[in-house]
VOBA-1610 file (N, C-alpha, C; in pm, whole numbers, padded with zeros to 5 digits, always signed):
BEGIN
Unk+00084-00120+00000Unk+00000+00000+00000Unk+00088+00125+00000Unk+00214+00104+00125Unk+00293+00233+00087Unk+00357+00247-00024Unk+00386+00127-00102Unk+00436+00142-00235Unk+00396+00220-00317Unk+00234+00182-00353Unk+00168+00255-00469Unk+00115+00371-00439Unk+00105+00474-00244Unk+00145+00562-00243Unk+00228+00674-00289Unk+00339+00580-00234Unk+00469+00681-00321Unk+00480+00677-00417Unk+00440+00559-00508Unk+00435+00589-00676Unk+00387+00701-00737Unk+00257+00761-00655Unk+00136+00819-00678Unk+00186+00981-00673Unk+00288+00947-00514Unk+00309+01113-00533Unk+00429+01189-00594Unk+00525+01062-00638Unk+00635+01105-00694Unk+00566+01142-00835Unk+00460+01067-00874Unk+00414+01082-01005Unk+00394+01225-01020Unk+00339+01258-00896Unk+00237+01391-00878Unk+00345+01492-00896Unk+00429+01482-00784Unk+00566+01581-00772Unk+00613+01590-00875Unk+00696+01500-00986Unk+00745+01520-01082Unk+00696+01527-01207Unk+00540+01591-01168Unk+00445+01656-01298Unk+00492+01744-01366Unk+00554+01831-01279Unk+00566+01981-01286Unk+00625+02027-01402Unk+00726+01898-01408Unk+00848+01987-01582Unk+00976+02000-01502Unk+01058+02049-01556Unk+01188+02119-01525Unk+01186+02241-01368Unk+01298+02257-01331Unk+01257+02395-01233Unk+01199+02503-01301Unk+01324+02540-01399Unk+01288+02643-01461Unk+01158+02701-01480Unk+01080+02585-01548Unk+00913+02570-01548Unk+00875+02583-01442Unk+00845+02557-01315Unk+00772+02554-01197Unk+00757+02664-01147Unk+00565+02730-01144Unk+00604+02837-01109Unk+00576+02809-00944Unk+00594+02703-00907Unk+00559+02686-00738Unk+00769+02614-00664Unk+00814+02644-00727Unk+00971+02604-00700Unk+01016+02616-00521Unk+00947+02695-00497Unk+01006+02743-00381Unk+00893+02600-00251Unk+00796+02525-00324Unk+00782+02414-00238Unk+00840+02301-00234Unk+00960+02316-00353Unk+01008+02196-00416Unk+01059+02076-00299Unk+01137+02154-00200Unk+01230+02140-00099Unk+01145+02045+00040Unk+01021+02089+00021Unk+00914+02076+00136Unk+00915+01938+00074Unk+00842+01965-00005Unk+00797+01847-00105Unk+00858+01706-00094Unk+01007+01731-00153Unk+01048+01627-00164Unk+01133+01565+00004Unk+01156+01655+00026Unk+01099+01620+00226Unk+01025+01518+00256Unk+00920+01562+00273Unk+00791+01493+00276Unk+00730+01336+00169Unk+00808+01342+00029Unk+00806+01204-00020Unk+00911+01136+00078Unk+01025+01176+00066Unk+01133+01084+00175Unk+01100+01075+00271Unk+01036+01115+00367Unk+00979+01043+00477Unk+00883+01003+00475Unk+00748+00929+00367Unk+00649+00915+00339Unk+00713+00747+00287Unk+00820+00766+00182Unk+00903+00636+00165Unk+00940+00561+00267Unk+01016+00595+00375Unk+01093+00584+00489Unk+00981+00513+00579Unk+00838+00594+00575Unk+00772+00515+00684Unk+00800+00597+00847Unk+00847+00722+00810Unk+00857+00829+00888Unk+00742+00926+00945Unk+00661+00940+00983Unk+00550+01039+01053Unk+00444+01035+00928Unk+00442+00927+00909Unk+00350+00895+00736Unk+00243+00995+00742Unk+00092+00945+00838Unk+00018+01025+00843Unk-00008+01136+00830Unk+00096+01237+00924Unk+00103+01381+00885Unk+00163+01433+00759Unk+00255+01349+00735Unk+00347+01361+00608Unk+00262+01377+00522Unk+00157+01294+00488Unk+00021+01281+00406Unk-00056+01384+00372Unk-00080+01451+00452Unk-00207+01560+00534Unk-00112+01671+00518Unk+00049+01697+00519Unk+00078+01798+00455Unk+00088+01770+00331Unk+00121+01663+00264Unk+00153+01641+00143Unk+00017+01674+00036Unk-00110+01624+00156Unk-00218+01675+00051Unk-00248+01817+00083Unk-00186+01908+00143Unk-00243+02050+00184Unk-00155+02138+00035Unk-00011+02051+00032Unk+00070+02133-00065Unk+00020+02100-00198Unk-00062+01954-00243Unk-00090+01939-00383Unk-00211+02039-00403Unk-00292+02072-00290Unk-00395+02160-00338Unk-00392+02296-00318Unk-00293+02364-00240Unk-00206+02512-00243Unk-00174+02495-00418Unk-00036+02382-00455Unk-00045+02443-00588Unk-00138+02418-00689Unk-00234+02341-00665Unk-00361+02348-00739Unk-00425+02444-00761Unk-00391+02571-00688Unk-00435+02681-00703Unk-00379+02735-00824Unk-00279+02733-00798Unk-00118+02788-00898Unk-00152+02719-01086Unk-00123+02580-01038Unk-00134+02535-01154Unk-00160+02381-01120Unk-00231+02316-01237Unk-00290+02192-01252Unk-00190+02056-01160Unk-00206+02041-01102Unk-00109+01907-00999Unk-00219+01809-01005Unk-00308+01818-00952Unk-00370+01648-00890Unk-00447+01612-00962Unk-00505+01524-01026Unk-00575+01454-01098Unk-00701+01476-01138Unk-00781+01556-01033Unk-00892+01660-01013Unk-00837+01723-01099Unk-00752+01852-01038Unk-00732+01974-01089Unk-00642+01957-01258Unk-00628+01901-01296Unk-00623+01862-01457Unk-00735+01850-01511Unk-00783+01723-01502Unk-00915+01722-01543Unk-01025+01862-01553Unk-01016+01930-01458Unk-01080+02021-01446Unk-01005+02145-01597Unk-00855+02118-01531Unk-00812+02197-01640Unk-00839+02196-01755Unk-00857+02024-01816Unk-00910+02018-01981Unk-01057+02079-01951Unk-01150+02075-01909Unk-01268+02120-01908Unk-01268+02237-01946Unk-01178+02299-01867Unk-01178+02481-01877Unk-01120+02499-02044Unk-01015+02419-02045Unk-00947+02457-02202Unk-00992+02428-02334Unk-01071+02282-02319Unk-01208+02245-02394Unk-01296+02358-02416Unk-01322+02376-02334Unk-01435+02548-02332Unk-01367+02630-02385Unk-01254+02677-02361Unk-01180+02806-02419Unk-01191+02788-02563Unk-01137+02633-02583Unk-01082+02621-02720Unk-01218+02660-02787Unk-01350+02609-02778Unk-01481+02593-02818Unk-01490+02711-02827Unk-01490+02818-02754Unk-01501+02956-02720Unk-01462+03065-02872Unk-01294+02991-02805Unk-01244+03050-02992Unk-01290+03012-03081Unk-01298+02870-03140Unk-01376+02832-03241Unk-01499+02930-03349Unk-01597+02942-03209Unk-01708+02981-03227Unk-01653+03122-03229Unk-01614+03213-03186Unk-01568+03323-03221Unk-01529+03358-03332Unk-01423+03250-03417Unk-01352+03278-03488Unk-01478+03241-03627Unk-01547+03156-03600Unk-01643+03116-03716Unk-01741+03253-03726Unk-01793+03270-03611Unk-01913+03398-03629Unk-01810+03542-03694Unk-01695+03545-03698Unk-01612+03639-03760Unk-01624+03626-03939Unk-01593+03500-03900Unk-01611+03486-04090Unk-01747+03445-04121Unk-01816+03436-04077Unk-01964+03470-04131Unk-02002+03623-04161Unk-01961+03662-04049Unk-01958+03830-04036Unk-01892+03863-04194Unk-01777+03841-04184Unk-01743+03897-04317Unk-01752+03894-04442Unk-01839+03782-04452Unk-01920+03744-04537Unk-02043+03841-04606Unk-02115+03921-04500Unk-02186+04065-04536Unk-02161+04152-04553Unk-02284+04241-04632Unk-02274+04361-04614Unk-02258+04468-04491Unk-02299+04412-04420Unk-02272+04502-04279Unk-02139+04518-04265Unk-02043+04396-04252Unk-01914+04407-04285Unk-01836+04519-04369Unk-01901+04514-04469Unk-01827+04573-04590Unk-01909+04767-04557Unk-01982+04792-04521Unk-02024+04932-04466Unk-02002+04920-04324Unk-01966+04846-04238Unk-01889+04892-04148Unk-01775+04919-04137Unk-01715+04875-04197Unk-01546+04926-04244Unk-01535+04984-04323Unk-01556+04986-04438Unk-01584+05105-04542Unk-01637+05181-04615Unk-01772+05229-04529Unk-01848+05301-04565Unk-01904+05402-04492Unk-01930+05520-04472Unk-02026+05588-04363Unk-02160+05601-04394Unk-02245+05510-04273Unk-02421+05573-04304Unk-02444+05736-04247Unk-02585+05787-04324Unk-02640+05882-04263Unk-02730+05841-04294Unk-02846+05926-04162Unk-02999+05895-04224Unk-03047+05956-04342Unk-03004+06066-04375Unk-03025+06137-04479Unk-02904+06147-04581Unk-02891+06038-04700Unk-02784+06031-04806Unk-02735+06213-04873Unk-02826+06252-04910Unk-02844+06402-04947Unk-02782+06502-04846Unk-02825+06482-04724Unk-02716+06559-04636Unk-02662+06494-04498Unk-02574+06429-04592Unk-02469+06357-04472Unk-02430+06409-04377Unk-02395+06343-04267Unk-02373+06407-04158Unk-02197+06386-04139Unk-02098+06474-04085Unk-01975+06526-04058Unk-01897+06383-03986Unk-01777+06312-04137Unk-01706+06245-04077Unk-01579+06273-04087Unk-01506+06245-04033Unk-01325+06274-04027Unk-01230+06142-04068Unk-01327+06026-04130Unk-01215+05906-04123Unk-01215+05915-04291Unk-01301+05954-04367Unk-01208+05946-04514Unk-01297+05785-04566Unk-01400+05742-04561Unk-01429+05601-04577Unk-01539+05643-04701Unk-01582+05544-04778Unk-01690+05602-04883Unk-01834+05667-04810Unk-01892+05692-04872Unk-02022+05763-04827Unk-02126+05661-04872Unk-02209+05604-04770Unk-02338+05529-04875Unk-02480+05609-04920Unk-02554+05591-05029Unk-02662+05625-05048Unk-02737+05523-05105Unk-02845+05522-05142Unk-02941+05455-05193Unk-03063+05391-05281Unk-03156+05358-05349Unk-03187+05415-05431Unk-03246+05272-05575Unk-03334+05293-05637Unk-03354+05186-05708Unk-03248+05211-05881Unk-03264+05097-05861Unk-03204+05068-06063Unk-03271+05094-06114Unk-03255+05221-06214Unk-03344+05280-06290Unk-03300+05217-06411Unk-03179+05156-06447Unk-03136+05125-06582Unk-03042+05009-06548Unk-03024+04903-06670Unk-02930+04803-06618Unk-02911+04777-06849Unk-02836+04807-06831Unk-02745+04711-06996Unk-02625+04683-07024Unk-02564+04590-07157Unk-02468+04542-07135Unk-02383+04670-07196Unk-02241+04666-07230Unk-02242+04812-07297Unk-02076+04770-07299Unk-01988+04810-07428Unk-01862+04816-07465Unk-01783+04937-07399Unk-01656+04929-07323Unk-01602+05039-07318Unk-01504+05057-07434Unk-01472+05178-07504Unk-01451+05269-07590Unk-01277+05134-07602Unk-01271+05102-07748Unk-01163+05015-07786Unk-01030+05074-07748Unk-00908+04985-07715Unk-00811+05030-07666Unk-00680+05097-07770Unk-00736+05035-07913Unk-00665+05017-08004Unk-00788+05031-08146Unk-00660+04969-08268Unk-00759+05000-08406Unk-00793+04814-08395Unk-00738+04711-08337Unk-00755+04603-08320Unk-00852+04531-08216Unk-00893+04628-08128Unk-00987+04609-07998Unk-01143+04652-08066Unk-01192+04556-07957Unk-01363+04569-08033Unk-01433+04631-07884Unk-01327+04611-07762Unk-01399+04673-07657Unk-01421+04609-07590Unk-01383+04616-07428Unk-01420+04522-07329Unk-01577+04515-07321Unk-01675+04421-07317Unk-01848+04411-07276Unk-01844+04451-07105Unk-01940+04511-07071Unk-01924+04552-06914Unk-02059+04521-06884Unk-02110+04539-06788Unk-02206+04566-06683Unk-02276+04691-06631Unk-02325+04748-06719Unk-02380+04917-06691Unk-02454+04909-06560Unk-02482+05005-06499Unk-02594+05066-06373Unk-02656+05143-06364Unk-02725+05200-06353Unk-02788+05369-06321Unk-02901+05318-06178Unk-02866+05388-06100Unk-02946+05418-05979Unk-02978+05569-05914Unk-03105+05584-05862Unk-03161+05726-05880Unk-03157+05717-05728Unk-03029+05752-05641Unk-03007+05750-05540Unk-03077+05869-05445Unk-03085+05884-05312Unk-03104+06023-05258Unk-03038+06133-05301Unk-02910+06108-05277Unk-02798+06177-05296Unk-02821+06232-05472Unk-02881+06166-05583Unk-02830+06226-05688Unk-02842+06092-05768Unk-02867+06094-05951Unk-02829+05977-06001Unk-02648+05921-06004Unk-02675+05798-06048Unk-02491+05756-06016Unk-02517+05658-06124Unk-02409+05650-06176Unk-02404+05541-06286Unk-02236+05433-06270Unk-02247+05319-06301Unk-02120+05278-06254Unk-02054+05122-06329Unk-01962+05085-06354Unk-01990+04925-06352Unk-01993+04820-06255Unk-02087+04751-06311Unk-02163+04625-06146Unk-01975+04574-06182Unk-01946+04535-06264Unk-01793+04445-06230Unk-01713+04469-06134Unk-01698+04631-06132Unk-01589+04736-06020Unk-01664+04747-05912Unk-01773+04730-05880Unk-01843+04746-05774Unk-01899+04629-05673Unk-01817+04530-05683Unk-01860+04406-05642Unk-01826+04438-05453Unk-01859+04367-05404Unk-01798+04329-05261Unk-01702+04260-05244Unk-01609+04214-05121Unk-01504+04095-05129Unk-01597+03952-05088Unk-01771+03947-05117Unk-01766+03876-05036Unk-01867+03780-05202Unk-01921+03879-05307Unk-02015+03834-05387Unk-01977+03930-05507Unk-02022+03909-05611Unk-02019+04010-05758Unk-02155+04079-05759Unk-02162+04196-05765Unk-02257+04282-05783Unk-02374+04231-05868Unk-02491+04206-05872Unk-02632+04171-05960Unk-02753+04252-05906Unk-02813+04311-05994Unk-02940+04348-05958Unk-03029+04373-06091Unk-03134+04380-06082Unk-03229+04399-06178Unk-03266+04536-06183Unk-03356+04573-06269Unk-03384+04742-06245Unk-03522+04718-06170Unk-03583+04789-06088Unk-03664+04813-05946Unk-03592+04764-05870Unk-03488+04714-05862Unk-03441+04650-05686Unk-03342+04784-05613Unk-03421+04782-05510Unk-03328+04874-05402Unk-03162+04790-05368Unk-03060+04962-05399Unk-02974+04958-05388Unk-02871+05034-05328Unk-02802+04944-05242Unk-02684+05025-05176Unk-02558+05030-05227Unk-02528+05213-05288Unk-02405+05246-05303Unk-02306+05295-05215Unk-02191+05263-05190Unk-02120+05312-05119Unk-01997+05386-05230Unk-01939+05549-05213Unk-01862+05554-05331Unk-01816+05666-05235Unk-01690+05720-05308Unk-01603+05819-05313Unk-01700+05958-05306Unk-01763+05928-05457Unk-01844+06037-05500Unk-01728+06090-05612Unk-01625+06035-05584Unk-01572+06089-05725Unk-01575+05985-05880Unk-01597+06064-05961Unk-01636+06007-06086Unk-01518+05998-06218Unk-01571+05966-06298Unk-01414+05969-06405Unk-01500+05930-06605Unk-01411+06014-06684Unk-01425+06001-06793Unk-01390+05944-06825Unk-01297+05877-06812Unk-01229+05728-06866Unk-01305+05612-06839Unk-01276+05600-06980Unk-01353+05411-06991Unk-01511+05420-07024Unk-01550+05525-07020Unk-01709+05526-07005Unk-01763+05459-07145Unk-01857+05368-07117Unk-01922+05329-07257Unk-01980+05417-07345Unk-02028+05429-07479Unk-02140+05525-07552Unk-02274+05492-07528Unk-02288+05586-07447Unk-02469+05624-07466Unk-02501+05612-07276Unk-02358+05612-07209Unk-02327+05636-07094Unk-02299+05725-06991Unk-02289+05827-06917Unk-02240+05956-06889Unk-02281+06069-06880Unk-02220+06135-06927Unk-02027+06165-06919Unk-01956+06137-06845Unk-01987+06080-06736Unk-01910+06024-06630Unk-01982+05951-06528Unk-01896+05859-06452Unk-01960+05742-06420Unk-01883+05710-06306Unk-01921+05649-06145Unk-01819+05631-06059Unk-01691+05565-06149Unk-01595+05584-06029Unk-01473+05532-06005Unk-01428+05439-05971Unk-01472+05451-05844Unk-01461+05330-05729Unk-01575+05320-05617Unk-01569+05173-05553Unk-01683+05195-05393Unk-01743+05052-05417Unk-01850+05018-05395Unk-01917+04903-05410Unk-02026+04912-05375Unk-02145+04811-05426Unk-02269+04803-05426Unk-02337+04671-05339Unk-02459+04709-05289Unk-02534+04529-05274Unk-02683+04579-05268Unk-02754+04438-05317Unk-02912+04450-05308Unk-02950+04451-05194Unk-03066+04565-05142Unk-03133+04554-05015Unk-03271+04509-05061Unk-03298+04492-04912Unk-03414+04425-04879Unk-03504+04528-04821Unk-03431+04652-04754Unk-03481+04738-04717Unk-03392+04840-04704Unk-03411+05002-04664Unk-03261+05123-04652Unk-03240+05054-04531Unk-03137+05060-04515Unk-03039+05108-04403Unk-03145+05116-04258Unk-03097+05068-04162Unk-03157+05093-04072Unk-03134+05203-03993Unk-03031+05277-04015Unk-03000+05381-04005Unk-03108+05441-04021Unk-03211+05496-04111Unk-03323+05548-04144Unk-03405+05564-03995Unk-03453+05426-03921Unk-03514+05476-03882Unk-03473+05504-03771Unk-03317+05503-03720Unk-03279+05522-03593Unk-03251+05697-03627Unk-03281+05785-03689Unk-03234+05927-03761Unk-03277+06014-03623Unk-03317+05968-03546Unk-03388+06070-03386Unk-03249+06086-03301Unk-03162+05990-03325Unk-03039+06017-03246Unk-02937+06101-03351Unk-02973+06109-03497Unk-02879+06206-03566Unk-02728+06174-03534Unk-02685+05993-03487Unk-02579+05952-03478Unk-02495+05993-03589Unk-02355+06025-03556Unk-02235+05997-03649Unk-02179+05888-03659Unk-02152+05854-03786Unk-02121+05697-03805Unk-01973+05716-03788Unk-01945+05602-03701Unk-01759+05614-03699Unk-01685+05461-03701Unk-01562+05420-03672Unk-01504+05298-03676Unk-01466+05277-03530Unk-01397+05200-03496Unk-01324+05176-03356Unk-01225+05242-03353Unk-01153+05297-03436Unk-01044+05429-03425Unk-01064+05543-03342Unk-01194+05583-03391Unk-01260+05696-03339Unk-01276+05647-03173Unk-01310+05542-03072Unk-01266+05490-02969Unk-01146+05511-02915Unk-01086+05448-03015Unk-00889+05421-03031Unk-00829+05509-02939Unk-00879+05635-03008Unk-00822+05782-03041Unk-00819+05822-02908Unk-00979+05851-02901Unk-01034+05897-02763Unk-00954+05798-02670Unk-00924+05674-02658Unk-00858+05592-02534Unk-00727+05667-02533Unk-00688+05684-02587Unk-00539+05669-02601Unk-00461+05811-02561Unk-00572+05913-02610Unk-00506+06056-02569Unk-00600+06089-02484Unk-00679+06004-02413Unk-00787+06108-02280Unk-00842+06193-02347Unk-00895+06173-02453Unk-00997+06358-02540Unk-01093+06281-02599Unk-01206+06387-02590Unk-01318+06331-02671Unk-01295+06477-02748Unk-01340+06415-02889Unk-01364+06511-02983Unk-01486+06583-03025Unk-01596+06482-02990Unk-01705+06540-03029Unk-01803+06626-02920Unk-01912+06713-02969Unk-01944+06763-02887Unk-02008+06698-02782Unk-02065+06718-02668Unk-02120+06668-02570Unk-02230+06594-02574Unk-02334+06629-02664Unk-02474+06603-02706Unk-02438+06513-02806Unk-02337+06500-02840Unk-02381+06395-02970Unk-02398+06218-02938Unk-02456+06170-03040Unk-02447+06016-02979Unk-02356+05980-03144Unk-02322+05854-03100Unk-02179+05799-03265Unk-02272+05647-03211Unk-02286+05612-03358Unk-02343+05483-03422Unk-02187+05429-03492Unk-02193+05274-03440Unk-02049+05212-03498Unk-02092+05092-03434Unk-02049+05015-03545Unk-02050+04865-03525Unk-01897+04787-03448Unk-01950+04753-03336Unk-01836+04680-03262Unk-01833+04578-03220Unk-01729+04509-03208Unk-01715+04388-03156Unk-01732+04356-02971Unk-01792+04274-02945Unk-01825+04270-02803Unk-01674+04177-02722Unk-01594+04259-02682Unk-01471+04167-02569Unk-01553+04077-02419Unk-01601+04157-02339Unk-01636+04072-02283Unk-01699+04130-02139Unk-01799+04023-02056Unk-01874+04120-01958Unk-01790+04156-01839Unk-01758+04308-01855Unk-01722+04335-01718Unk-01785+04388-01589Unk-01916+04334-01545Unk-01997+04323-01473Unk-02056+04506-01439Unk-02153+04455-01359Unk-02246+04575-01299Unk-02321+04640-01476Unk-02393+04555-01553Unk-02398+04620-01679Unk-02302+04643-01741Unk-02155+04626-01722Unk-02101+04699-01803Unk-02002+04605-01920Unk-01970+04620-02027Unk-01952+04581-02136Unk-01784+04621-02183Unk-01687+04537-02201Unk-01561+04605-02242Unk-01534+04591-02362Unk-01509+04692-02445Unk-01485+04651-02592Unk-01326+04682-02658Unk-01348+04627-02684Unk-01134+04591-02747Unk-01150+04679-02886Unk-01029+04801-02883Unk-01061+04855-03033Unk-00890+04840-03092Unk-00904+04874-03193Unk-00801+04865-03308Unk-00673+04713-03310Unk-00763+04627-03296Unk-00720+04523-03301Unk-00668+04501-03124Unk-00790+04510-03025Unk-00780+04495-02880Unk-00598+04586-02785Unk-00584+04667-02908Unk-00502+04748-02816Unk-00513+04848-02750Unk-00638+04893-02738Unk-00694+04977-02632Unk-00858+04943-02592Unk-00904+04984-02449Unk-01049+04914-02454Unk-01129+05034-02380Unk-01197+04991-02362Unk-01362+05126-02335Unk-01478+05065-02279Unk-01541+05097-02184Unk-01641+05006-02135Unk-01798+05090-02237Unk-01885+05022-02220Unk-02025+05072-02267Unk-02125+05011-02156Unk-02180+05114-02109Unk-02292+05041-01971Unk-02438+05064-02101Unk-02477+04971-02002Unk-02610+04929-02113Unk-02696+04881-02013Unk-02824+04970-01983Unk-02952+04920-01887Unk-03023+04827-01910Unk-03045+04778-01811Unk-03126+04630-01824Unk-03235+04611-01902Unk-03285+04735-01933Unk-03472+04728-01973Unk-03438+04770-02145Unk-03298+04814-02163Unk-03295+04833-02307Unk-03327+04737-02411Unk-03330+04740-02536Unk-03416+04646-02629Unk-03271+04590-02684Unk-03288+04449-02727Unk-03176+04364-02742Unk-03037+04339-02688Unk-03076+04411-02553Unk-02950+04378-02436Unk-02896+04277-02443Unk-03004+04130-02478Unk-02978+03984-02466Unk-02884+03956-02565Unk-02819+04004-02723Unk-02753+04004-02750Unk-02589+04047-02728Unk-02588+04099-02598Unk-02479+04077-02601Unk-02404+03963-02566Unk-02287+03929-02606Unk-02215+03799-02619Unk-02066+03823-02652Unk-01966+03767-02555Unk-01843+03768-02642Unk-01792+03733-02713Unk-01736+03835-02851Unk-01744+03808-02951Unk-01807+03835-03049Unk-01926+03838-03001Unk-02038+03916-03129Unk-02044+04040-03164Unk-02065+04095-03269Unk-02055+04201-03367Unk-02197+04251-03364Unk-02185+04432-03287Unk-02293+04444-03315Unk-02295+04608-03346Unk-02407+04617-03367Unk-02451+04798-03395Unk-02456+04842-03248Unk-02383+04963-03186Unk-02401+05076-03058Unk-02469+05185-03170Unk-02569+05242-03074Unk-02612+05391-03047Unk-02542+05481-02933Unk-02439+05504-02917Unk-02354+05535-02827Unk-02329+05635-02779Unk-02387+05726-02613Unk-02376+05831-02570Unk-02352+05897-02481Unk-02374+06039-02393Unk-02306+06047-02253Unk-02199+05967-02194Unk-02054+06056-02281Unk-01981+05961-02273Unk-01911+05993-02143Unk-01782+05961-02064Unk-01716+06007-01963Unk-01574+05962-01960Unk-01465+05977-01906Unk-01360+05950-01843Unk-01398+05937-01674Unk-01376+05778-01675Unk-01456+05742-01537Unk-01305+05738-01462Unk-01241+05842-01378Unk-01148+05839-01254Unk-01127+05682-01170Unk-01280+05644-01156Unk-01242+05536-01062Unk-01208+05412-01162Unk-01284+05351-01304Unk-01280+05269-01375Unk-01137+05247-01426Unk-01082+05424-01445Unk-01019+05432-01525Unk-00971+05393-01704Unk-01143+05434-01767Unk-01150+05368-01859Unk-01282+05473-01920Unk-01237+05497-02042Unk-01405+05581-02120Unk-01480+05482-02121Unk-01618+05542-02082Unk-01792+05499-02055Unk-01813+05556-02111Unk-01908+05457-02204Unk-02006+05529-02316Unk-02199+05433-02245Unk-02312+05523-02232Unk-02380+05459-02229Unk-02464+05418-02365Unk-02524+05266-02392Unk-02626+05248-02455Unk-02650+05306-02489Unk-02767+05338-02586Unk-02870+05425-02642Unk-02971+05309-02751Unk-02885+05231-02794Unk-02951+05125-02890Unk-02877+05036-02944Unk-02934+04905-02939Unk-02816+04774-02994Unk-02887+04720-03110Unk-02845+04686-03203Unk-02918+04610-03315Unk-02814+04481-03359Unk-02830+04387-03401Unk-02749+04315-03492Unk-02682+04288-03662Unk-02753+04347-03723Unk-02749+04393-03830Unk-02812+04557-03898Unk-02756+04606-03941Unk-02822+04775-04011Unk-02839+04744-04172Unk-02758+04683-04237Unk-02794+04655-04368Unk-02852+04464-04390Unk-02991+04507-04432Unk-03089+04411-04467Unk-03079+04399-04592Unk-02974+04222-04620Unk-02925+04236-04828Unk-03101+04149-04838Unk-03103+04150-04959Unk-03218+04101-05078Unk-03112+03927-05101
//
């Protein structure tokens, strides 16, 4: 019996790895104390009763007893699952349009008079296909008959826009629509004479990209908060130099990624690739609170903001959570 004792705890003791590795080193000495007189047949009992007080001290530390492993795969099973699922709902995510106008695009409720951004990203507007044909751009040579393209015309808020569906695709699908289908442009707004087909123009976007909706922007009907659309930079910024830029009254609409719950309501969000973070408190009675989740990607209405002294961290409260703003067809 004392045999397969001591088998048991030398097993245990010399779990650990190397010293170097151990971050519990400084029991090493106790430890192996306590097997040698446990071998020996020396004050066994107590020897025991410390021997099990020290496997579950460093059980605290790190995984030793047979329990506390086990337990450990459980926890790391979960983690791993954790990431998994994180990492999958990411690439689903990027798979949409929300994706592709949350990173490069700014909404307003009103396309016609946008509201004041500072990051430089396309502008979206909206608007049905008034025209769709196939159409040659102008030959390159006396030997060229002309690339065939993909014409557009959409009678946006903002203004008509004409463009090719080819250049205007997403990273995630190729541009298609019929004429009546509602459509979201996102563009520069700058246009160009080059390349334009005949019976096209005079000019025609540049660059930006398109997708079929199902409905505008949900932006539309959130237009009572007169949010500014921004990225996690605009966070970034504010973390990083203690300044808010905007005025006091305003609320900023931006799609963010959820890091994780840091209790009492409150919400921590990781910006510019989790190198700076920001809490968002969000009241219990608000509408789709239940979505939050770590990890998940969602729309803030975001306002009354602060530099909290005690948190030590910008608070932004709620105002409105959604999961998606662009509804594709």
């Amino acid at each position: 019996m004392r045999r397969i004792l001591v088998t048991l705890l030398l097993s245990t003791a010399t779990s650990t790895g190397y010293a170097s590795d151990d971050p519990t080193e400084s029991m090493n000495a106790e430890r192996d104390a306590l097997i040698l007189k446990i071998a020996e047949g020396k004050d066994t009992a107590a020897s025991v009763r410390r021997f099990a007080e020290m496997v579950r001290a460093r059980d605290k530390i790190v995984a030793t007893s047979a329990a506390a492993l086990a337990q450990k795969r459980v926890a790391d099973d979960a983690e791993r699952k954790e990431r998994t699922e994180r990492r999958e709902t990411e690439q689903a995510y990027r798979k949409t349009a929300d994706y592709e106008v949350a990173t490069r695009c700014t909404l307003s409720p009103d396309p016609a008079h946008p509201l004041p951004s500072t990051e430089g990203r396309y502008r979206a507007d909206w608007g049905k296909v008034t025209r769709k044909e196939k159409a040659r751009l102008p030959p390159k040579n006396a030997l060229d008959d002309g690339e065939e393209v993909q014409m557009y015309e959409v009678a946006g808020a903002a203004g008509k826009v004409q463009f090719r569906g080819e250049k205007f695709t997403t990273r995630n699908s190729v541009f298609e629509a019929s004429v009546g289908d509602l459509v979201l442009v996102c563009t520069s707004g700058s246009d160009t004479t080059h390349g334009v087909p005949a019976g096209w123009g005079p000019r025609i976007l540049g660059s930006g990209f398109a997708a079929r909706l199902a409905e505008p922007p949900l932006v539309v009907k959130k237009a009572r908060w007169n949010a500014i659309h921004v990225t996690d930079n605009a966070f970034f910024w504010a973390v990083r130099r203690v300044e808010w830029k905007f005025p006091d009254e305003t609320f900023l609409l931006a799609s963010l990624q959820v890091d994780k719950d840091a209790g009492n309501g409150r919400w921590e969000i990781g910006t510019n690739n989790r190198a700076e973070s920001f809490l968002i408190e969000v009241p219990p009675s608000l509408k789709h609170a239940n979505l939050l989740k770590s990890g998940k990607q969602l729309w803030f209405v975001l306002g009354h903001h602060r530099f909290d002294r005690a948190l030590k961290k910008l608070v932004l409260v709620a105002e409105d959570i959604e999961e998606r703003y662009i509804h594709e067809k």
